[in-house]
N, CA, C and O atoms as a Tinker XYZ file with bonds, in Angstrom:
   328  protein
     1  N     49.339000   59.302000   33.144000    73     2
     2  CA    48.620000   58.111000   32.685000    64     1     3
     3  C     48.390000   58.171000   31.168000    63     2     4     5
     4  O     48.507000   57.267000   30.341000    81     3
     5  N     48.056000   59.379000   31.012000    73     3     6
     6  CA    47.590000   59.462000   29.098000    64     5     7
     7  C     48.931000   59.175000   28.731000    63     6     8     9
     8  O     49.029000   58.256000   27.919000    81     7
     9  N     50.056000   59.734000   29.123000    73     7    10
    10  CA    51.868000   59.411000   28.135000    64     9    11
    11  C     51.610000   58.021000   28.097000    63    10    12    13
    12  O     51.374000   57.358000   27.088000    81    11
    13  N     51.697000   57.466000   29.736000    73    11    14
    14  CA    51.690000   55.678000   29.403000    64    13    15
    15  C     50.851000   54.797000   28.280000    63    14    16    17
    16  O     51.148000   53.702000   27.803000    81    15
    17  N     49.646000   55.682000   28.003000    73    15    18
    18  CA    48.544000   55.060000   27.363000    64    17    19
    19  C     49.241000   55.338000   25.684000    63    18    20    21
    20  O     49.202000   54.302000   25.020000    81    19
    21  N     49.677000   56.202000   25.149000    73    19    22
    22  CA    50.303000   56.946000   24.204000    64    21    23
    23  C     51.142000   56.492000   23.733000    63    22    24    25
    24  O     51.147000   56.431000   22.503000    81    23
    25  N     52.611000   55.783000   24.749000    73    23    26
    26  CA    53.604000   55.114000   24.809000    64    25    27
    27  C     52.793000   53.657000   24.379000    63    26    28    29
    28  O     53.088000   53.068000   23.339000    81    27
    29  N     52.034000   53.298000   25.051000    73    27    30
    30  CA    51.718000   51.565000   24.622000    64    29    31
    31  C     50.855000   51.566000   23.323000    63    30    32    33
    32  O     50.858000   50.439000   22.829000    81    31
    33  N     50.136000   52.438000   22.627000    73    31    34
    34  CA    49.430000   52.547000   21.915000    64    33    35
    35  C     50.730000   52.384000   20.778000    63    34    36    37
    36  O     50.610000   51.626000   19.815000    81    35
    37  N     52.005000   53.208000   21.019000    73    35    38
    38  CA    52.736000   53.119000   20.014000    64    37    39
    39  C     53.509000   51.901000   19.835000    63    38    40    41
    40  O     54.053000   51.428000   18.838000    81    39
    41  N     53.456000   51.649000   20.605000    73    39    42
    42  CA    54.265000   50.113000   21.089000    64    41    43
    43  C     53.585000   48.939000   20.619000    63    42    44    45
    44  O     54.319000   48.141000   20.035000    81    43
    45  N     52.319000   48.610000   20.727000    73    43    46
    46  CA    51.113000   47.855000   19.848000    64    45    47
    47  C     51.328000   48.188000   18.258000    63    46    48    49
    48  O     51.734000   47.350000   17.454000    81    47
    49  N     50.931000   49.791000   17.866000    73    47    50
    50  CA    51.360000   49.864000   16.641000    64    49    51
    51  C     52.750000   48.851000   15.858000    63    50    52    53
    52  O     52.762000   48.011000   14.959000    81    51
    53  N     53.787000   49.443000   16.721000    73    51    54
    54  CA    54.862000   48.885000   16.271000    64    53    55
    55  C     55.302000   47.351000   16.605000    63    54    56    57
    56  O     56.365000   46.842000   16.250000    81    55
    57  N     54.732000   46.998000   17.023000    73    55    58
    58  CA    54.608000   45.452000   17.380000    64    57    59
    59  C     54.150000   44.680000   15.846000    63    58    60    61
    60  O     54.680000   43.745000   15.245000    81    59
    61  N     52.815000   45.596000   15.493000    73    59    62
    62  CA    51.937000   45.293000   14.618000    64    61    63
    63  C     52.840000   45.522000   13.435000    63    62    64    65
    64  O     53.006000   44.568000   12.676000    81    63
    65  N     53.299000   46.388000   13.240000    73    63    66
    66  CA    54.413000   46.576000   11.623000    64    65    67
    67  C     55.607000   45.084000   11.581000    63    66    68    69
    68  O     55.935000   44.311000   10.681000    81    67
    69  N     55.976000   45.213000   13.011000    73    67    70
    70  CA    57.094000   43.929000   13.063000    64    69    71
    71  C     56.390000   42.811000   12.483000    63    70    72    73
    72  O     56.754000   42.077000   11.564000    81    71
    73  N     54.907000   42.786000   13.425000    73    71    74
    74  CA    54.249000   40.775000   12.807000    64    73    75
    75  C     54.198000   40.890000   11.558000    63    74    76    77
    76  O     54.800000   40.107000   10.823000    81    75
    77  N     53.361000   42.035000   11.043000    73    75    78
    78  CA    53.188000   42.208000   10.001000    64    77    79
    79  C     54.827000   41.647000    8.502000    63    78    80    81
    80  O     54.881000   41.092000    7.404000    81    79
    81  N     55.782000   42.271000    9.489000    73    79    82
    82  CA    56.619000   42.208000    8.540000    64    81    83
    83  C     57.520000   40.648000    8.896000    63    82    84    85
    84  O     58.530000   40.284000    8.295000    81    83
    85  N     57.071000   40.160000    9.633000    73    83    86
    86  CA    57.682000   38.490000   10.371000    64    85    87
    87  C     56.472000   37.674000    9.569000    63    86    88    89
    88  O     56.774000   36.488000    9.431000    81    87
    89  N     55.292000   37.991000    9.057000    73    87    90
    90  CA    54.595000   37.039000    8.375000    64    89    91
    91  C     55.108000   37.347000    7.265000    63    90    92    93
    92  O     55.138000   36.283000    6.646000    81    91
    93  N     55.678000   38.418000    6.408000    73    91    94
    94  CA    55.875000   38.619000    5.044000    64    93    95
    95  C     57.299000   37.637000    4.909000    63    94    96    97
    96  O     57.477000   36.772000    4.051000    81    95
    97  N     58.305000   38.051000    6.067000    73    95    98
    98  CA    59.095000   36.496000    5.684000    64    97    99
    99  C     58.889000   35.453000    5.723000    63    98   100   101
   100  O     59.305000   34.567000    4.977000    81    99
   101  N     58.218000   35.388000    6.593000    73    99   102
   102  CA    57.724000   33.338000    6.977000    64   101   103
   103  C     56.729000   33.176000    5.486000    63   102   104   105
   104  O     56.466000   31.995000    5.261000    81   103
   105  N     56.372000   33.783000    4.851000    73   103   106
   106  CA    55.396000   33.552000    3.834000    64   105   107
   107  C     56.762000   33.162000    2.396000    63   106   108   109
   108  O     56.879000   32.176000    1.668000    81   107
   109  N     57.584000   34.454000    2.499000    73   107   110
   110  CA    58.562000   34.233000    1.637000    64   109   111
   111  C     59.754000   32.637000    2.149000    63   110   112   113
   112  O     60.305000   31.919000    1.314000    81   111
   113  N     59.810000   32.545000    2.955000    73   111   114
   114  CA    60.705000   31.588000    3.115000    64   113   115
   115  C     59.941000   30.458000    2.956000    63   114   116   117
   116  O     60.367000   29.610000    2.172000    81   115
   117  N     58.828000   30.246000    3.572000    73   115   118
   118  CA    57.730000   28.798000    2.696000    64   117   119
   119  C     57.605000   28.964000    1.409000    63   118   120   121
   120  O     57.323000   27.921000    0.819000    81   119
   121  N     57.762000   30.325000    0.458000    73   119   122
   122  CA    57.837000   29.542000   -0.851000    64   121   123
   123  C     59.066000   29.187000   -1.176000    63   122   124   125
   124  O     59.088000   28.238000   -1.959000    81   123
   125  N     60.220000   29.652000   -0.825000    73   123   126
   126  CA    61.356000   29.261000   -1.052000    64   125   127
   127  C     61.607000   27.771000   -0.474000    63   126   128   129
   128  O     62.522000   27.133000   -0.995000    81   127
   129  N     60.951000   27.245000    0.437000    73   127   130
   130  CA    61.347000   25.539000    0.627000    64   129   131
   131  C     60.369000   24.982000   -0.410000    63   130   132   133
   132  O     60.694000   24.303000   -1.384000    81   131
   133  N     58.958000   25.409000   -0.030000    73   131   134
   134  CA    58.400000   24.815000   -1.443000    64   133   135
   135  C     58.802000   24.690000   -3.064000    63   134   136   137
   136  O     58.515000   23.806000   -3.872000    81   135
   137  N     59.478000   25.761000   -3.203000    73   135   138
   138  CA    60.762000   25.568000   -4.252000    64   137   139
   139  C     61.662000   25.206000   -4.119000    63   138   140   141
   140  O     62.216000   25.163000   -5.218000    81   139
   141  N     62.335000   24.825000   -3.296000    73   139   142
   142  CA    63.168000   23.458000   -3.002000    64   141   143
   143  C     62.301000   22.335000   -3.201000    63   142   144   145
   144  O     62.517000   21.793000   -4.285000    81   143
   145  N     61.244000   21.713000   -2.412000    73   143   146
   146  CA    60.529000   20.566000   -2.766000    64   145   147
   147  C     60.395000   20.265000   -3.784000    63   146   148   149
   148  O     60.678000   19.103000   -4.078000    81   147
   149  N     59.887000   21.195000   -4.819000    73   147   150
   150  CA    59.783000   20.856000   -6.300000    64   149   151
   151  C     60.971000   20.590000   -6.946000    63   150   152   153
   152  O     60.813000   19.964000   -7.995000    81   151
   153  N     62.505000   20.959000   -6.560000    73   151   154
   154  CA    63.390000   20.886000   -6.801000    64   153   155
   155  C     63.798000   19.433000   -6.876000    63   154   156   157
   156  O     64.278000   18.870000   -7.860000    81   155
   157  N     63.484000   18.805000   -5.461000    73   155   158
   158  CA    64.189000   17.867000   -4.952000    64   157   159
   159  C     63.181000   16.895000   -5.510000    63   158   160   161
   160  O     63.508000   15.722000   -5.330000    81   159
   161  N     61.865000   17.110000   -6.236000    73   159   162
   162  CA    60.661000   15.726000   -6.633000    64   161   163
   163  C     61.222000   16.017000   -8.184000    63   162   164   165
   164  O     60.980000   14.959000   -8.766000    81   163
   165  N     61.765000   16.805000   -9.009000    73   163   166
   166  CA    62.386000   16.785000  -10.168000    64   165   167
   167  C     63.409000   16.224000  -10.318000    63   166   168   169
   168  O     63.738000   15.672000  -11.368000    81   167
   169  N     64.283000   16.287000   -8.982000    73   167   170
   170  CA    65.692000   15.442000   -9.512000    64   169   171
   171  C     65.321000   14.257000   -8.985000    63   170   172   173
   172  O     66.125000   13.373000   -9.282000    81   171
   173  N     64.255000   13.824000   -8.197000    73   171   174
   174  CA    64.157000   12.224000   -7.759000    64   173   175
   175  C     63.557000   11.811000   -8.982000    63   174   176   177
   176  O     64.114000   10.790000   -9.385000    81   175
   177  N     62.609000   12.210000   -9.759000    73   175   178
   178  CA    61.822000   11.455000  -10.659000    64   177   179
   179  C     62.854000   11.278000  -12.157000    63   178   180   181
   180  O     62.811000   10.337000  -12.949000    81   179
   181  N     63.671000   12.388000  -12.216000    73   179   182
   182  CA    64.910000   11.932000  -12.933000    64   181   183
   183  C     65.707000   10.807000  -12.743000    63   182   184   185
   184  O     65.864000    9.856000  -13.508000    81   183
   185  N     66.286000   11.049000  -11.436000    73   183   186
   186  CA    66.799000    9.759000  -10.547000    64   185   187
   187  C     66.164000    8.448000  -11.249000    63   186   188   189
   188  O     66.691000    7.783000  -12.141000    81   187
   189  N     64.887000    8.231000  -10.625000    73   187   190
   190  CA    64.003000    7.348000  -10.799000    64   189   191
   191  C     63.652000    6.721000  -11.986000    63   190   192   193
   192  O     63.293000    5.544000  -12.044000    81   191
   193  N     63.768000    7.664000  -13.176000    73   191   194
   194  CA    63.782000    7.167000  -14.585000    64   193   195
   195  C     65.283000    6.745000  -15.221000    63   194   196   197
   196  O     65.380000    6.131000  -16.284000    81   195
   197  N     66.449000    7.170000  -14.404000    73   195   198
   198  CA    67.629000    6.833000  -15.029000    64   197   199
   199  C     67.767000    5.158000  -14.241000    63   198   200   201
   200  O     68.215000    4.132000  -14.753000    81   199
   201  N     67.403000    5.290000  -13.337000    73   199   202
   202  CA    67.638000    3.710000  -12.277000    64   201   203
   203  C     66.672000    3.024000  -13.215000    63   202   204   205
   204  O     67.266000    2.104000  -13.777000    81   203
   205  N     65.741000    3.092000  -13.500000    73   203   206
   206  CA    64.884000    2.016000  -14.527000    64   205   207
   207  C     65.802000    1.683000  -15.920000    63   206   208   209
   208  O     66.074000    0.534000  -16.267000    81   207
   209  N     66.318000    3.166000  -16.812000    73   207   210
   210  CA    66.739000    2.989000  -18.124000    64   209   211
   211  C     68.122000    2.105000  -17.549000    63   210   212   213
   212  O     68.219000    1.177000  -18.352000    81   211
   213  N     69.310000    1.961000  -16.457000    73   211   214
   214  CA    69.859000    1.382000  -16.168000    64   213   215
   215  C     69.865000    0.133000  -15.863000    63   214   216   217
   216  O     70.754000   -0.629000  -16.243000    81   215
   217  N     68.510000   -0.353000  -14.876000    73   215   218
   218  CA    68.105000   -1.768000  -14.816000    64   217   219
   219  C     67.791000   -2.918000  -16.285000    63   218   220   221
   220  O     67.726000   -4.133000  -16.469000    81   219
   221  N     67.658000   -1.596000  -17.135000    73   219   222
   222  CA    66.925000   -2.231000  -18.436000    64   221   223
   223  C     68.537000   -2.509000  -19.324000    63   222   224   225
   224  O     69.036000   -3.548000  -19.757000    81   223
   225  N     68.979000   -1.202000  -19.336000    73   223   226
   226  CA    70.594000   -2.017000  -20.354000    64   225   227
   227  C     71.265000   -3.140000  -19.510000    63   226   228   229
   228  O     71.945000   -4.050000  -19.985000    81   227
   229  N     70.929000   -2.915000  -17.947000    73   227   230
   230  CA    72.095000   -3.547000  -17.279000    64   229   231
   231  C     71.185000   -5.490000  -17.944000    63   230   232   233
   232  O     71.822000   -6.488000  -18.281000    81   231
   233  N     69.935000   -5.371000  -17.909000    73   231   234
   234  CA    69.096000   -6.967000  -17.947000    64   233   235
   235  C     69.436000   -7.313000  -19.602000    63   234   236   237
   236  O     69.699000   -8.515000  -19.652000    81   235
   237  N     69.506000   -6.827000  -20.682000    73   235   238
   238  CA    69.842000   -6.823000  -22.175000    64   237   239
   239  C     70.960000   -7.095000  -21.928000    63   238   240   241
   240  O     71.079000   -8.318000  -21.870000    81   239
   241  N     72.181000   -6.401000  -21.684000    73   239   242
   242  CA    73.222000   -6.653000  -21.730000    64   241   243
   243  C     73.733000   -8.199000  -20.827000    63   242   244   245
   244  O     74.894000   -8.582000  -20.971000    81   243
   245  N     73.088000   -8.727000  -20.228000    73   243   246
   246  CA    73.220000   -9.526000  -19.296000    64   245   247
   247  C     72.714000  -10.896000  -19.938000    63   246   248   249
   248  O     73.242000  -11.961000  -19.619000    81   247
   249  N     71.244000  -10.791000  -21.228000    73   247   250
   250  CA    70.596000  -11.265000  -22.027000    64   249   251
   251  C     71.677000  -11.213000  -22.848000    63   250   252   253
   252  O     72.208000  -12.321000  -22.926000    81   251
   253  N     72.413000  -10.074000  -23.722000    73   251   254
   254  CA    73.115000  -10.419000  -24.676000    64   253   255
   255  C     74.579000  -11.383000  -24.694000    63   254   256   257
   256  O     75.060000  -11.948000  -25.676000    81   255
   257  N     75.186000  -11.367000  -23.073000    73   255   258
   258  CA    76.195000  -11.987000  -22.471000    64   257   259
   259  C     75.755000  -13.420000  -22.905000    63   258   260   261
   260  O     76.410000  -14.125000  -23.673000    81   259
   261  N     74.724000  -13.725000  -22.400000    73   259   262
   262  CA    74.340000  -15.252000  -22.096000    64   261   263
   263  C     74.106000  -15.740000  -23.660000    63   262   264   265
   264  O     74.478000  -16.877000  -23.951000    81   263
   265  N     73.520000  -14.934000  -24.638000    73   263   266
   266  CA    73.161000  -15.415000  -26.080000    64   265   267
   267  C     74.627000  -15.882000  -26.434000    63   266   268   269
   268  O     74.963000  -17.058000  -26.570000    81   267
   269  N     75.415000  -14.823000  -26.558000    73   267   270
   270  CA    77.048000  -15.208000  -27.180000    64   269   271
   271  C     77.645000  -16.424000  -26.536000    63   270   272   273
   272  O     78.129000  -17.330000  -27.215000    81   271
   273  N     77.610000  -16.445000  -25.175000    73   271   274
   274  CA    78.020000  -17.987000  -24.148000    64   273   275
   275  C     77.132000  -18.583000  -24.707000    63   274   276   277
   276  O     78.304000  -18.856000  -24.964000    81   275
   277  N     76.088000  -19.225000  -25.310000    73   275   278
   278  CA    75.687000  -20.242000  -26.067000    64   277   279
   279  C     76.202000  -20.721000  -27.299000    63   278   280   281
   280  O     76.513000  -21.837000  -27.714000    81   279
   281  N     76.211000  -19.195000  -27.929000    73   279   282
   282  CA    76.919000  -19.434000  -29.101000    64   281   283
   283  C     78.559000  -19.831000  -29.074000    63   282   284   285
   284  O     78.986000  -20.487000  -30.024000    81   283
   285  N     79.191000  -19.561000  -28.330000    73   283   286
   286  CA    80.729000  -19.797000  -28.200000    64   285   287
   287  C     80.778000  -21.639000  -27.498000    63   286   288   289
   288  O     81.588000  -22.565000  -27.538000    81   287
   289  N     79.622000  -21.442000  -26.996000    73   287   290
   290  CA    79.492000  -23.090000  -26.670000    64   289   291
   291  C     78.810000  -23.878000  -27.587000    63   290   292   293
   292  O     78.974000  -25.078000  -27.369000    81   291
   293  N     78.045000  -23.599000  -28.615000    73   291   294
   294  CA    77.886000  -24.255000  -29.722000    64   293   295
   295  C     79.118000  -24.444000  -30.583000    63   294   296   297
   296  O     79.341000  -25.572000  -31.021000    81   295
   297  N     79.867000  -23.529000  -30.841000    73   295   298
   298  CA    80.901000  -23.363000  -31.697000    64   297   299
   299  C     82.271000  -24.718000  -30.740000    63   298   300   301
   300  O     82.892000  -25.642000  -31.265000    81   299
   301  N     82.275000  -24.501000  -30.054000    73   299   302
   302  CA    83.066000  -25.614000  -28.824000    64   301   303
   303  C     82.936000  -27.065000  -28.893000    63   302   304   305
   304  O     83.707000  -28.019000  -28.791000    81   303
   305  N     81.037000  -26.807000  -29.213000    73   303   306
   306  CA    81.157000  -28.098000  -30.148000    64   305   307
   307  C     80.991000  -28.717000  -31.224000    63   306   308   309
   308  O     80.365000  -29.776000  -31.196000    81   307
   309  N     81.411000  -28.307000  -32.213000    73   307   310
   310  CA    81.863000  -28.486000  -33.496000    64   309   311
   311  C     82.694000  -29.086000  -33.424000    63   310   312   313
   312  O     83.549000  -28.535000  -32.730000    81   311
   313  N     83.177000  -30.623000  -34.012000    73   311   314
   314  CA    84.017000  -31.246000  -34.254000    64   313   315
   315  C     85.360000  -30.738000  -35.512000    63   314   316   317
   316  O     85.219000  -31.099000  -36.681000    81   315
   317  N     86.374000  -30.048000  -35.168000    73   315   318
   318  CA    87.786000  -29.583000  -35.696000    64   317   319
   319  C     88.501000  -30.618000  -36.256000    63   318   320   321
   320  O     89.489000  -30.954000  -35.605000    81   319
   321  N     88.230000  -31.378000  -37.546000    73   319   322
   322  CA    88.763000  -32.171000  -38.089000    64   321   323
   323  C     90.346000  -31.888000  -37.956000    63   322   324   325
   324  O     90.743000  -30.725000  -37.882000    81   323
   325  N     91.342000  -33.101000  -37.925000    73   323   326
   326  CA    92.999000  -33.136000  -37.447000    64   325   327
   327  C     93.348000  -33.502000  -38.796000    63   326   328
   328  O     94.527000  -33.687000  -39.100000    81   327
């Protein structure tokens, strides 16, 4: 009975080193996604500021299209003496 007691005592121990060492990864691998997260909210907010600076040349450029089509239609009508 004492071996059995001896045997499980060591067996608890070593149970205890394993959790012990199964929380030290699960601790390391949550910071490693949490460093992914930060990863992935840096390249969205990049993202996010290039889609704005894009909306903005794409609306100017779209503004500057339409200024010149006025002007090429003012010029259209100018009477071209023969």
């Amino acid at each position: 009975l004492q071996r059995k007691v001896r045997t499980l005592k060591a067996q608890v121990v070593e149970l205890r080193g394993n959790a012990v060492f199964m929380v030290r990864e699960v601790v390391q691998l949550t910071r490693e996604v949490n460093d992914r997260d930060l990863q992935i909210l840096e390249i969205n907010q990049e993202y996010q500021k290039r889609n704005k600076d894009y909306a903005l040349l794409v609306r100017e450029r779209n503004d500057l299209r339409a200024e010149v089509k006025t002007l090429h239609d003012l010029i259209d009508d100018i009477p071209v003496p023969m």
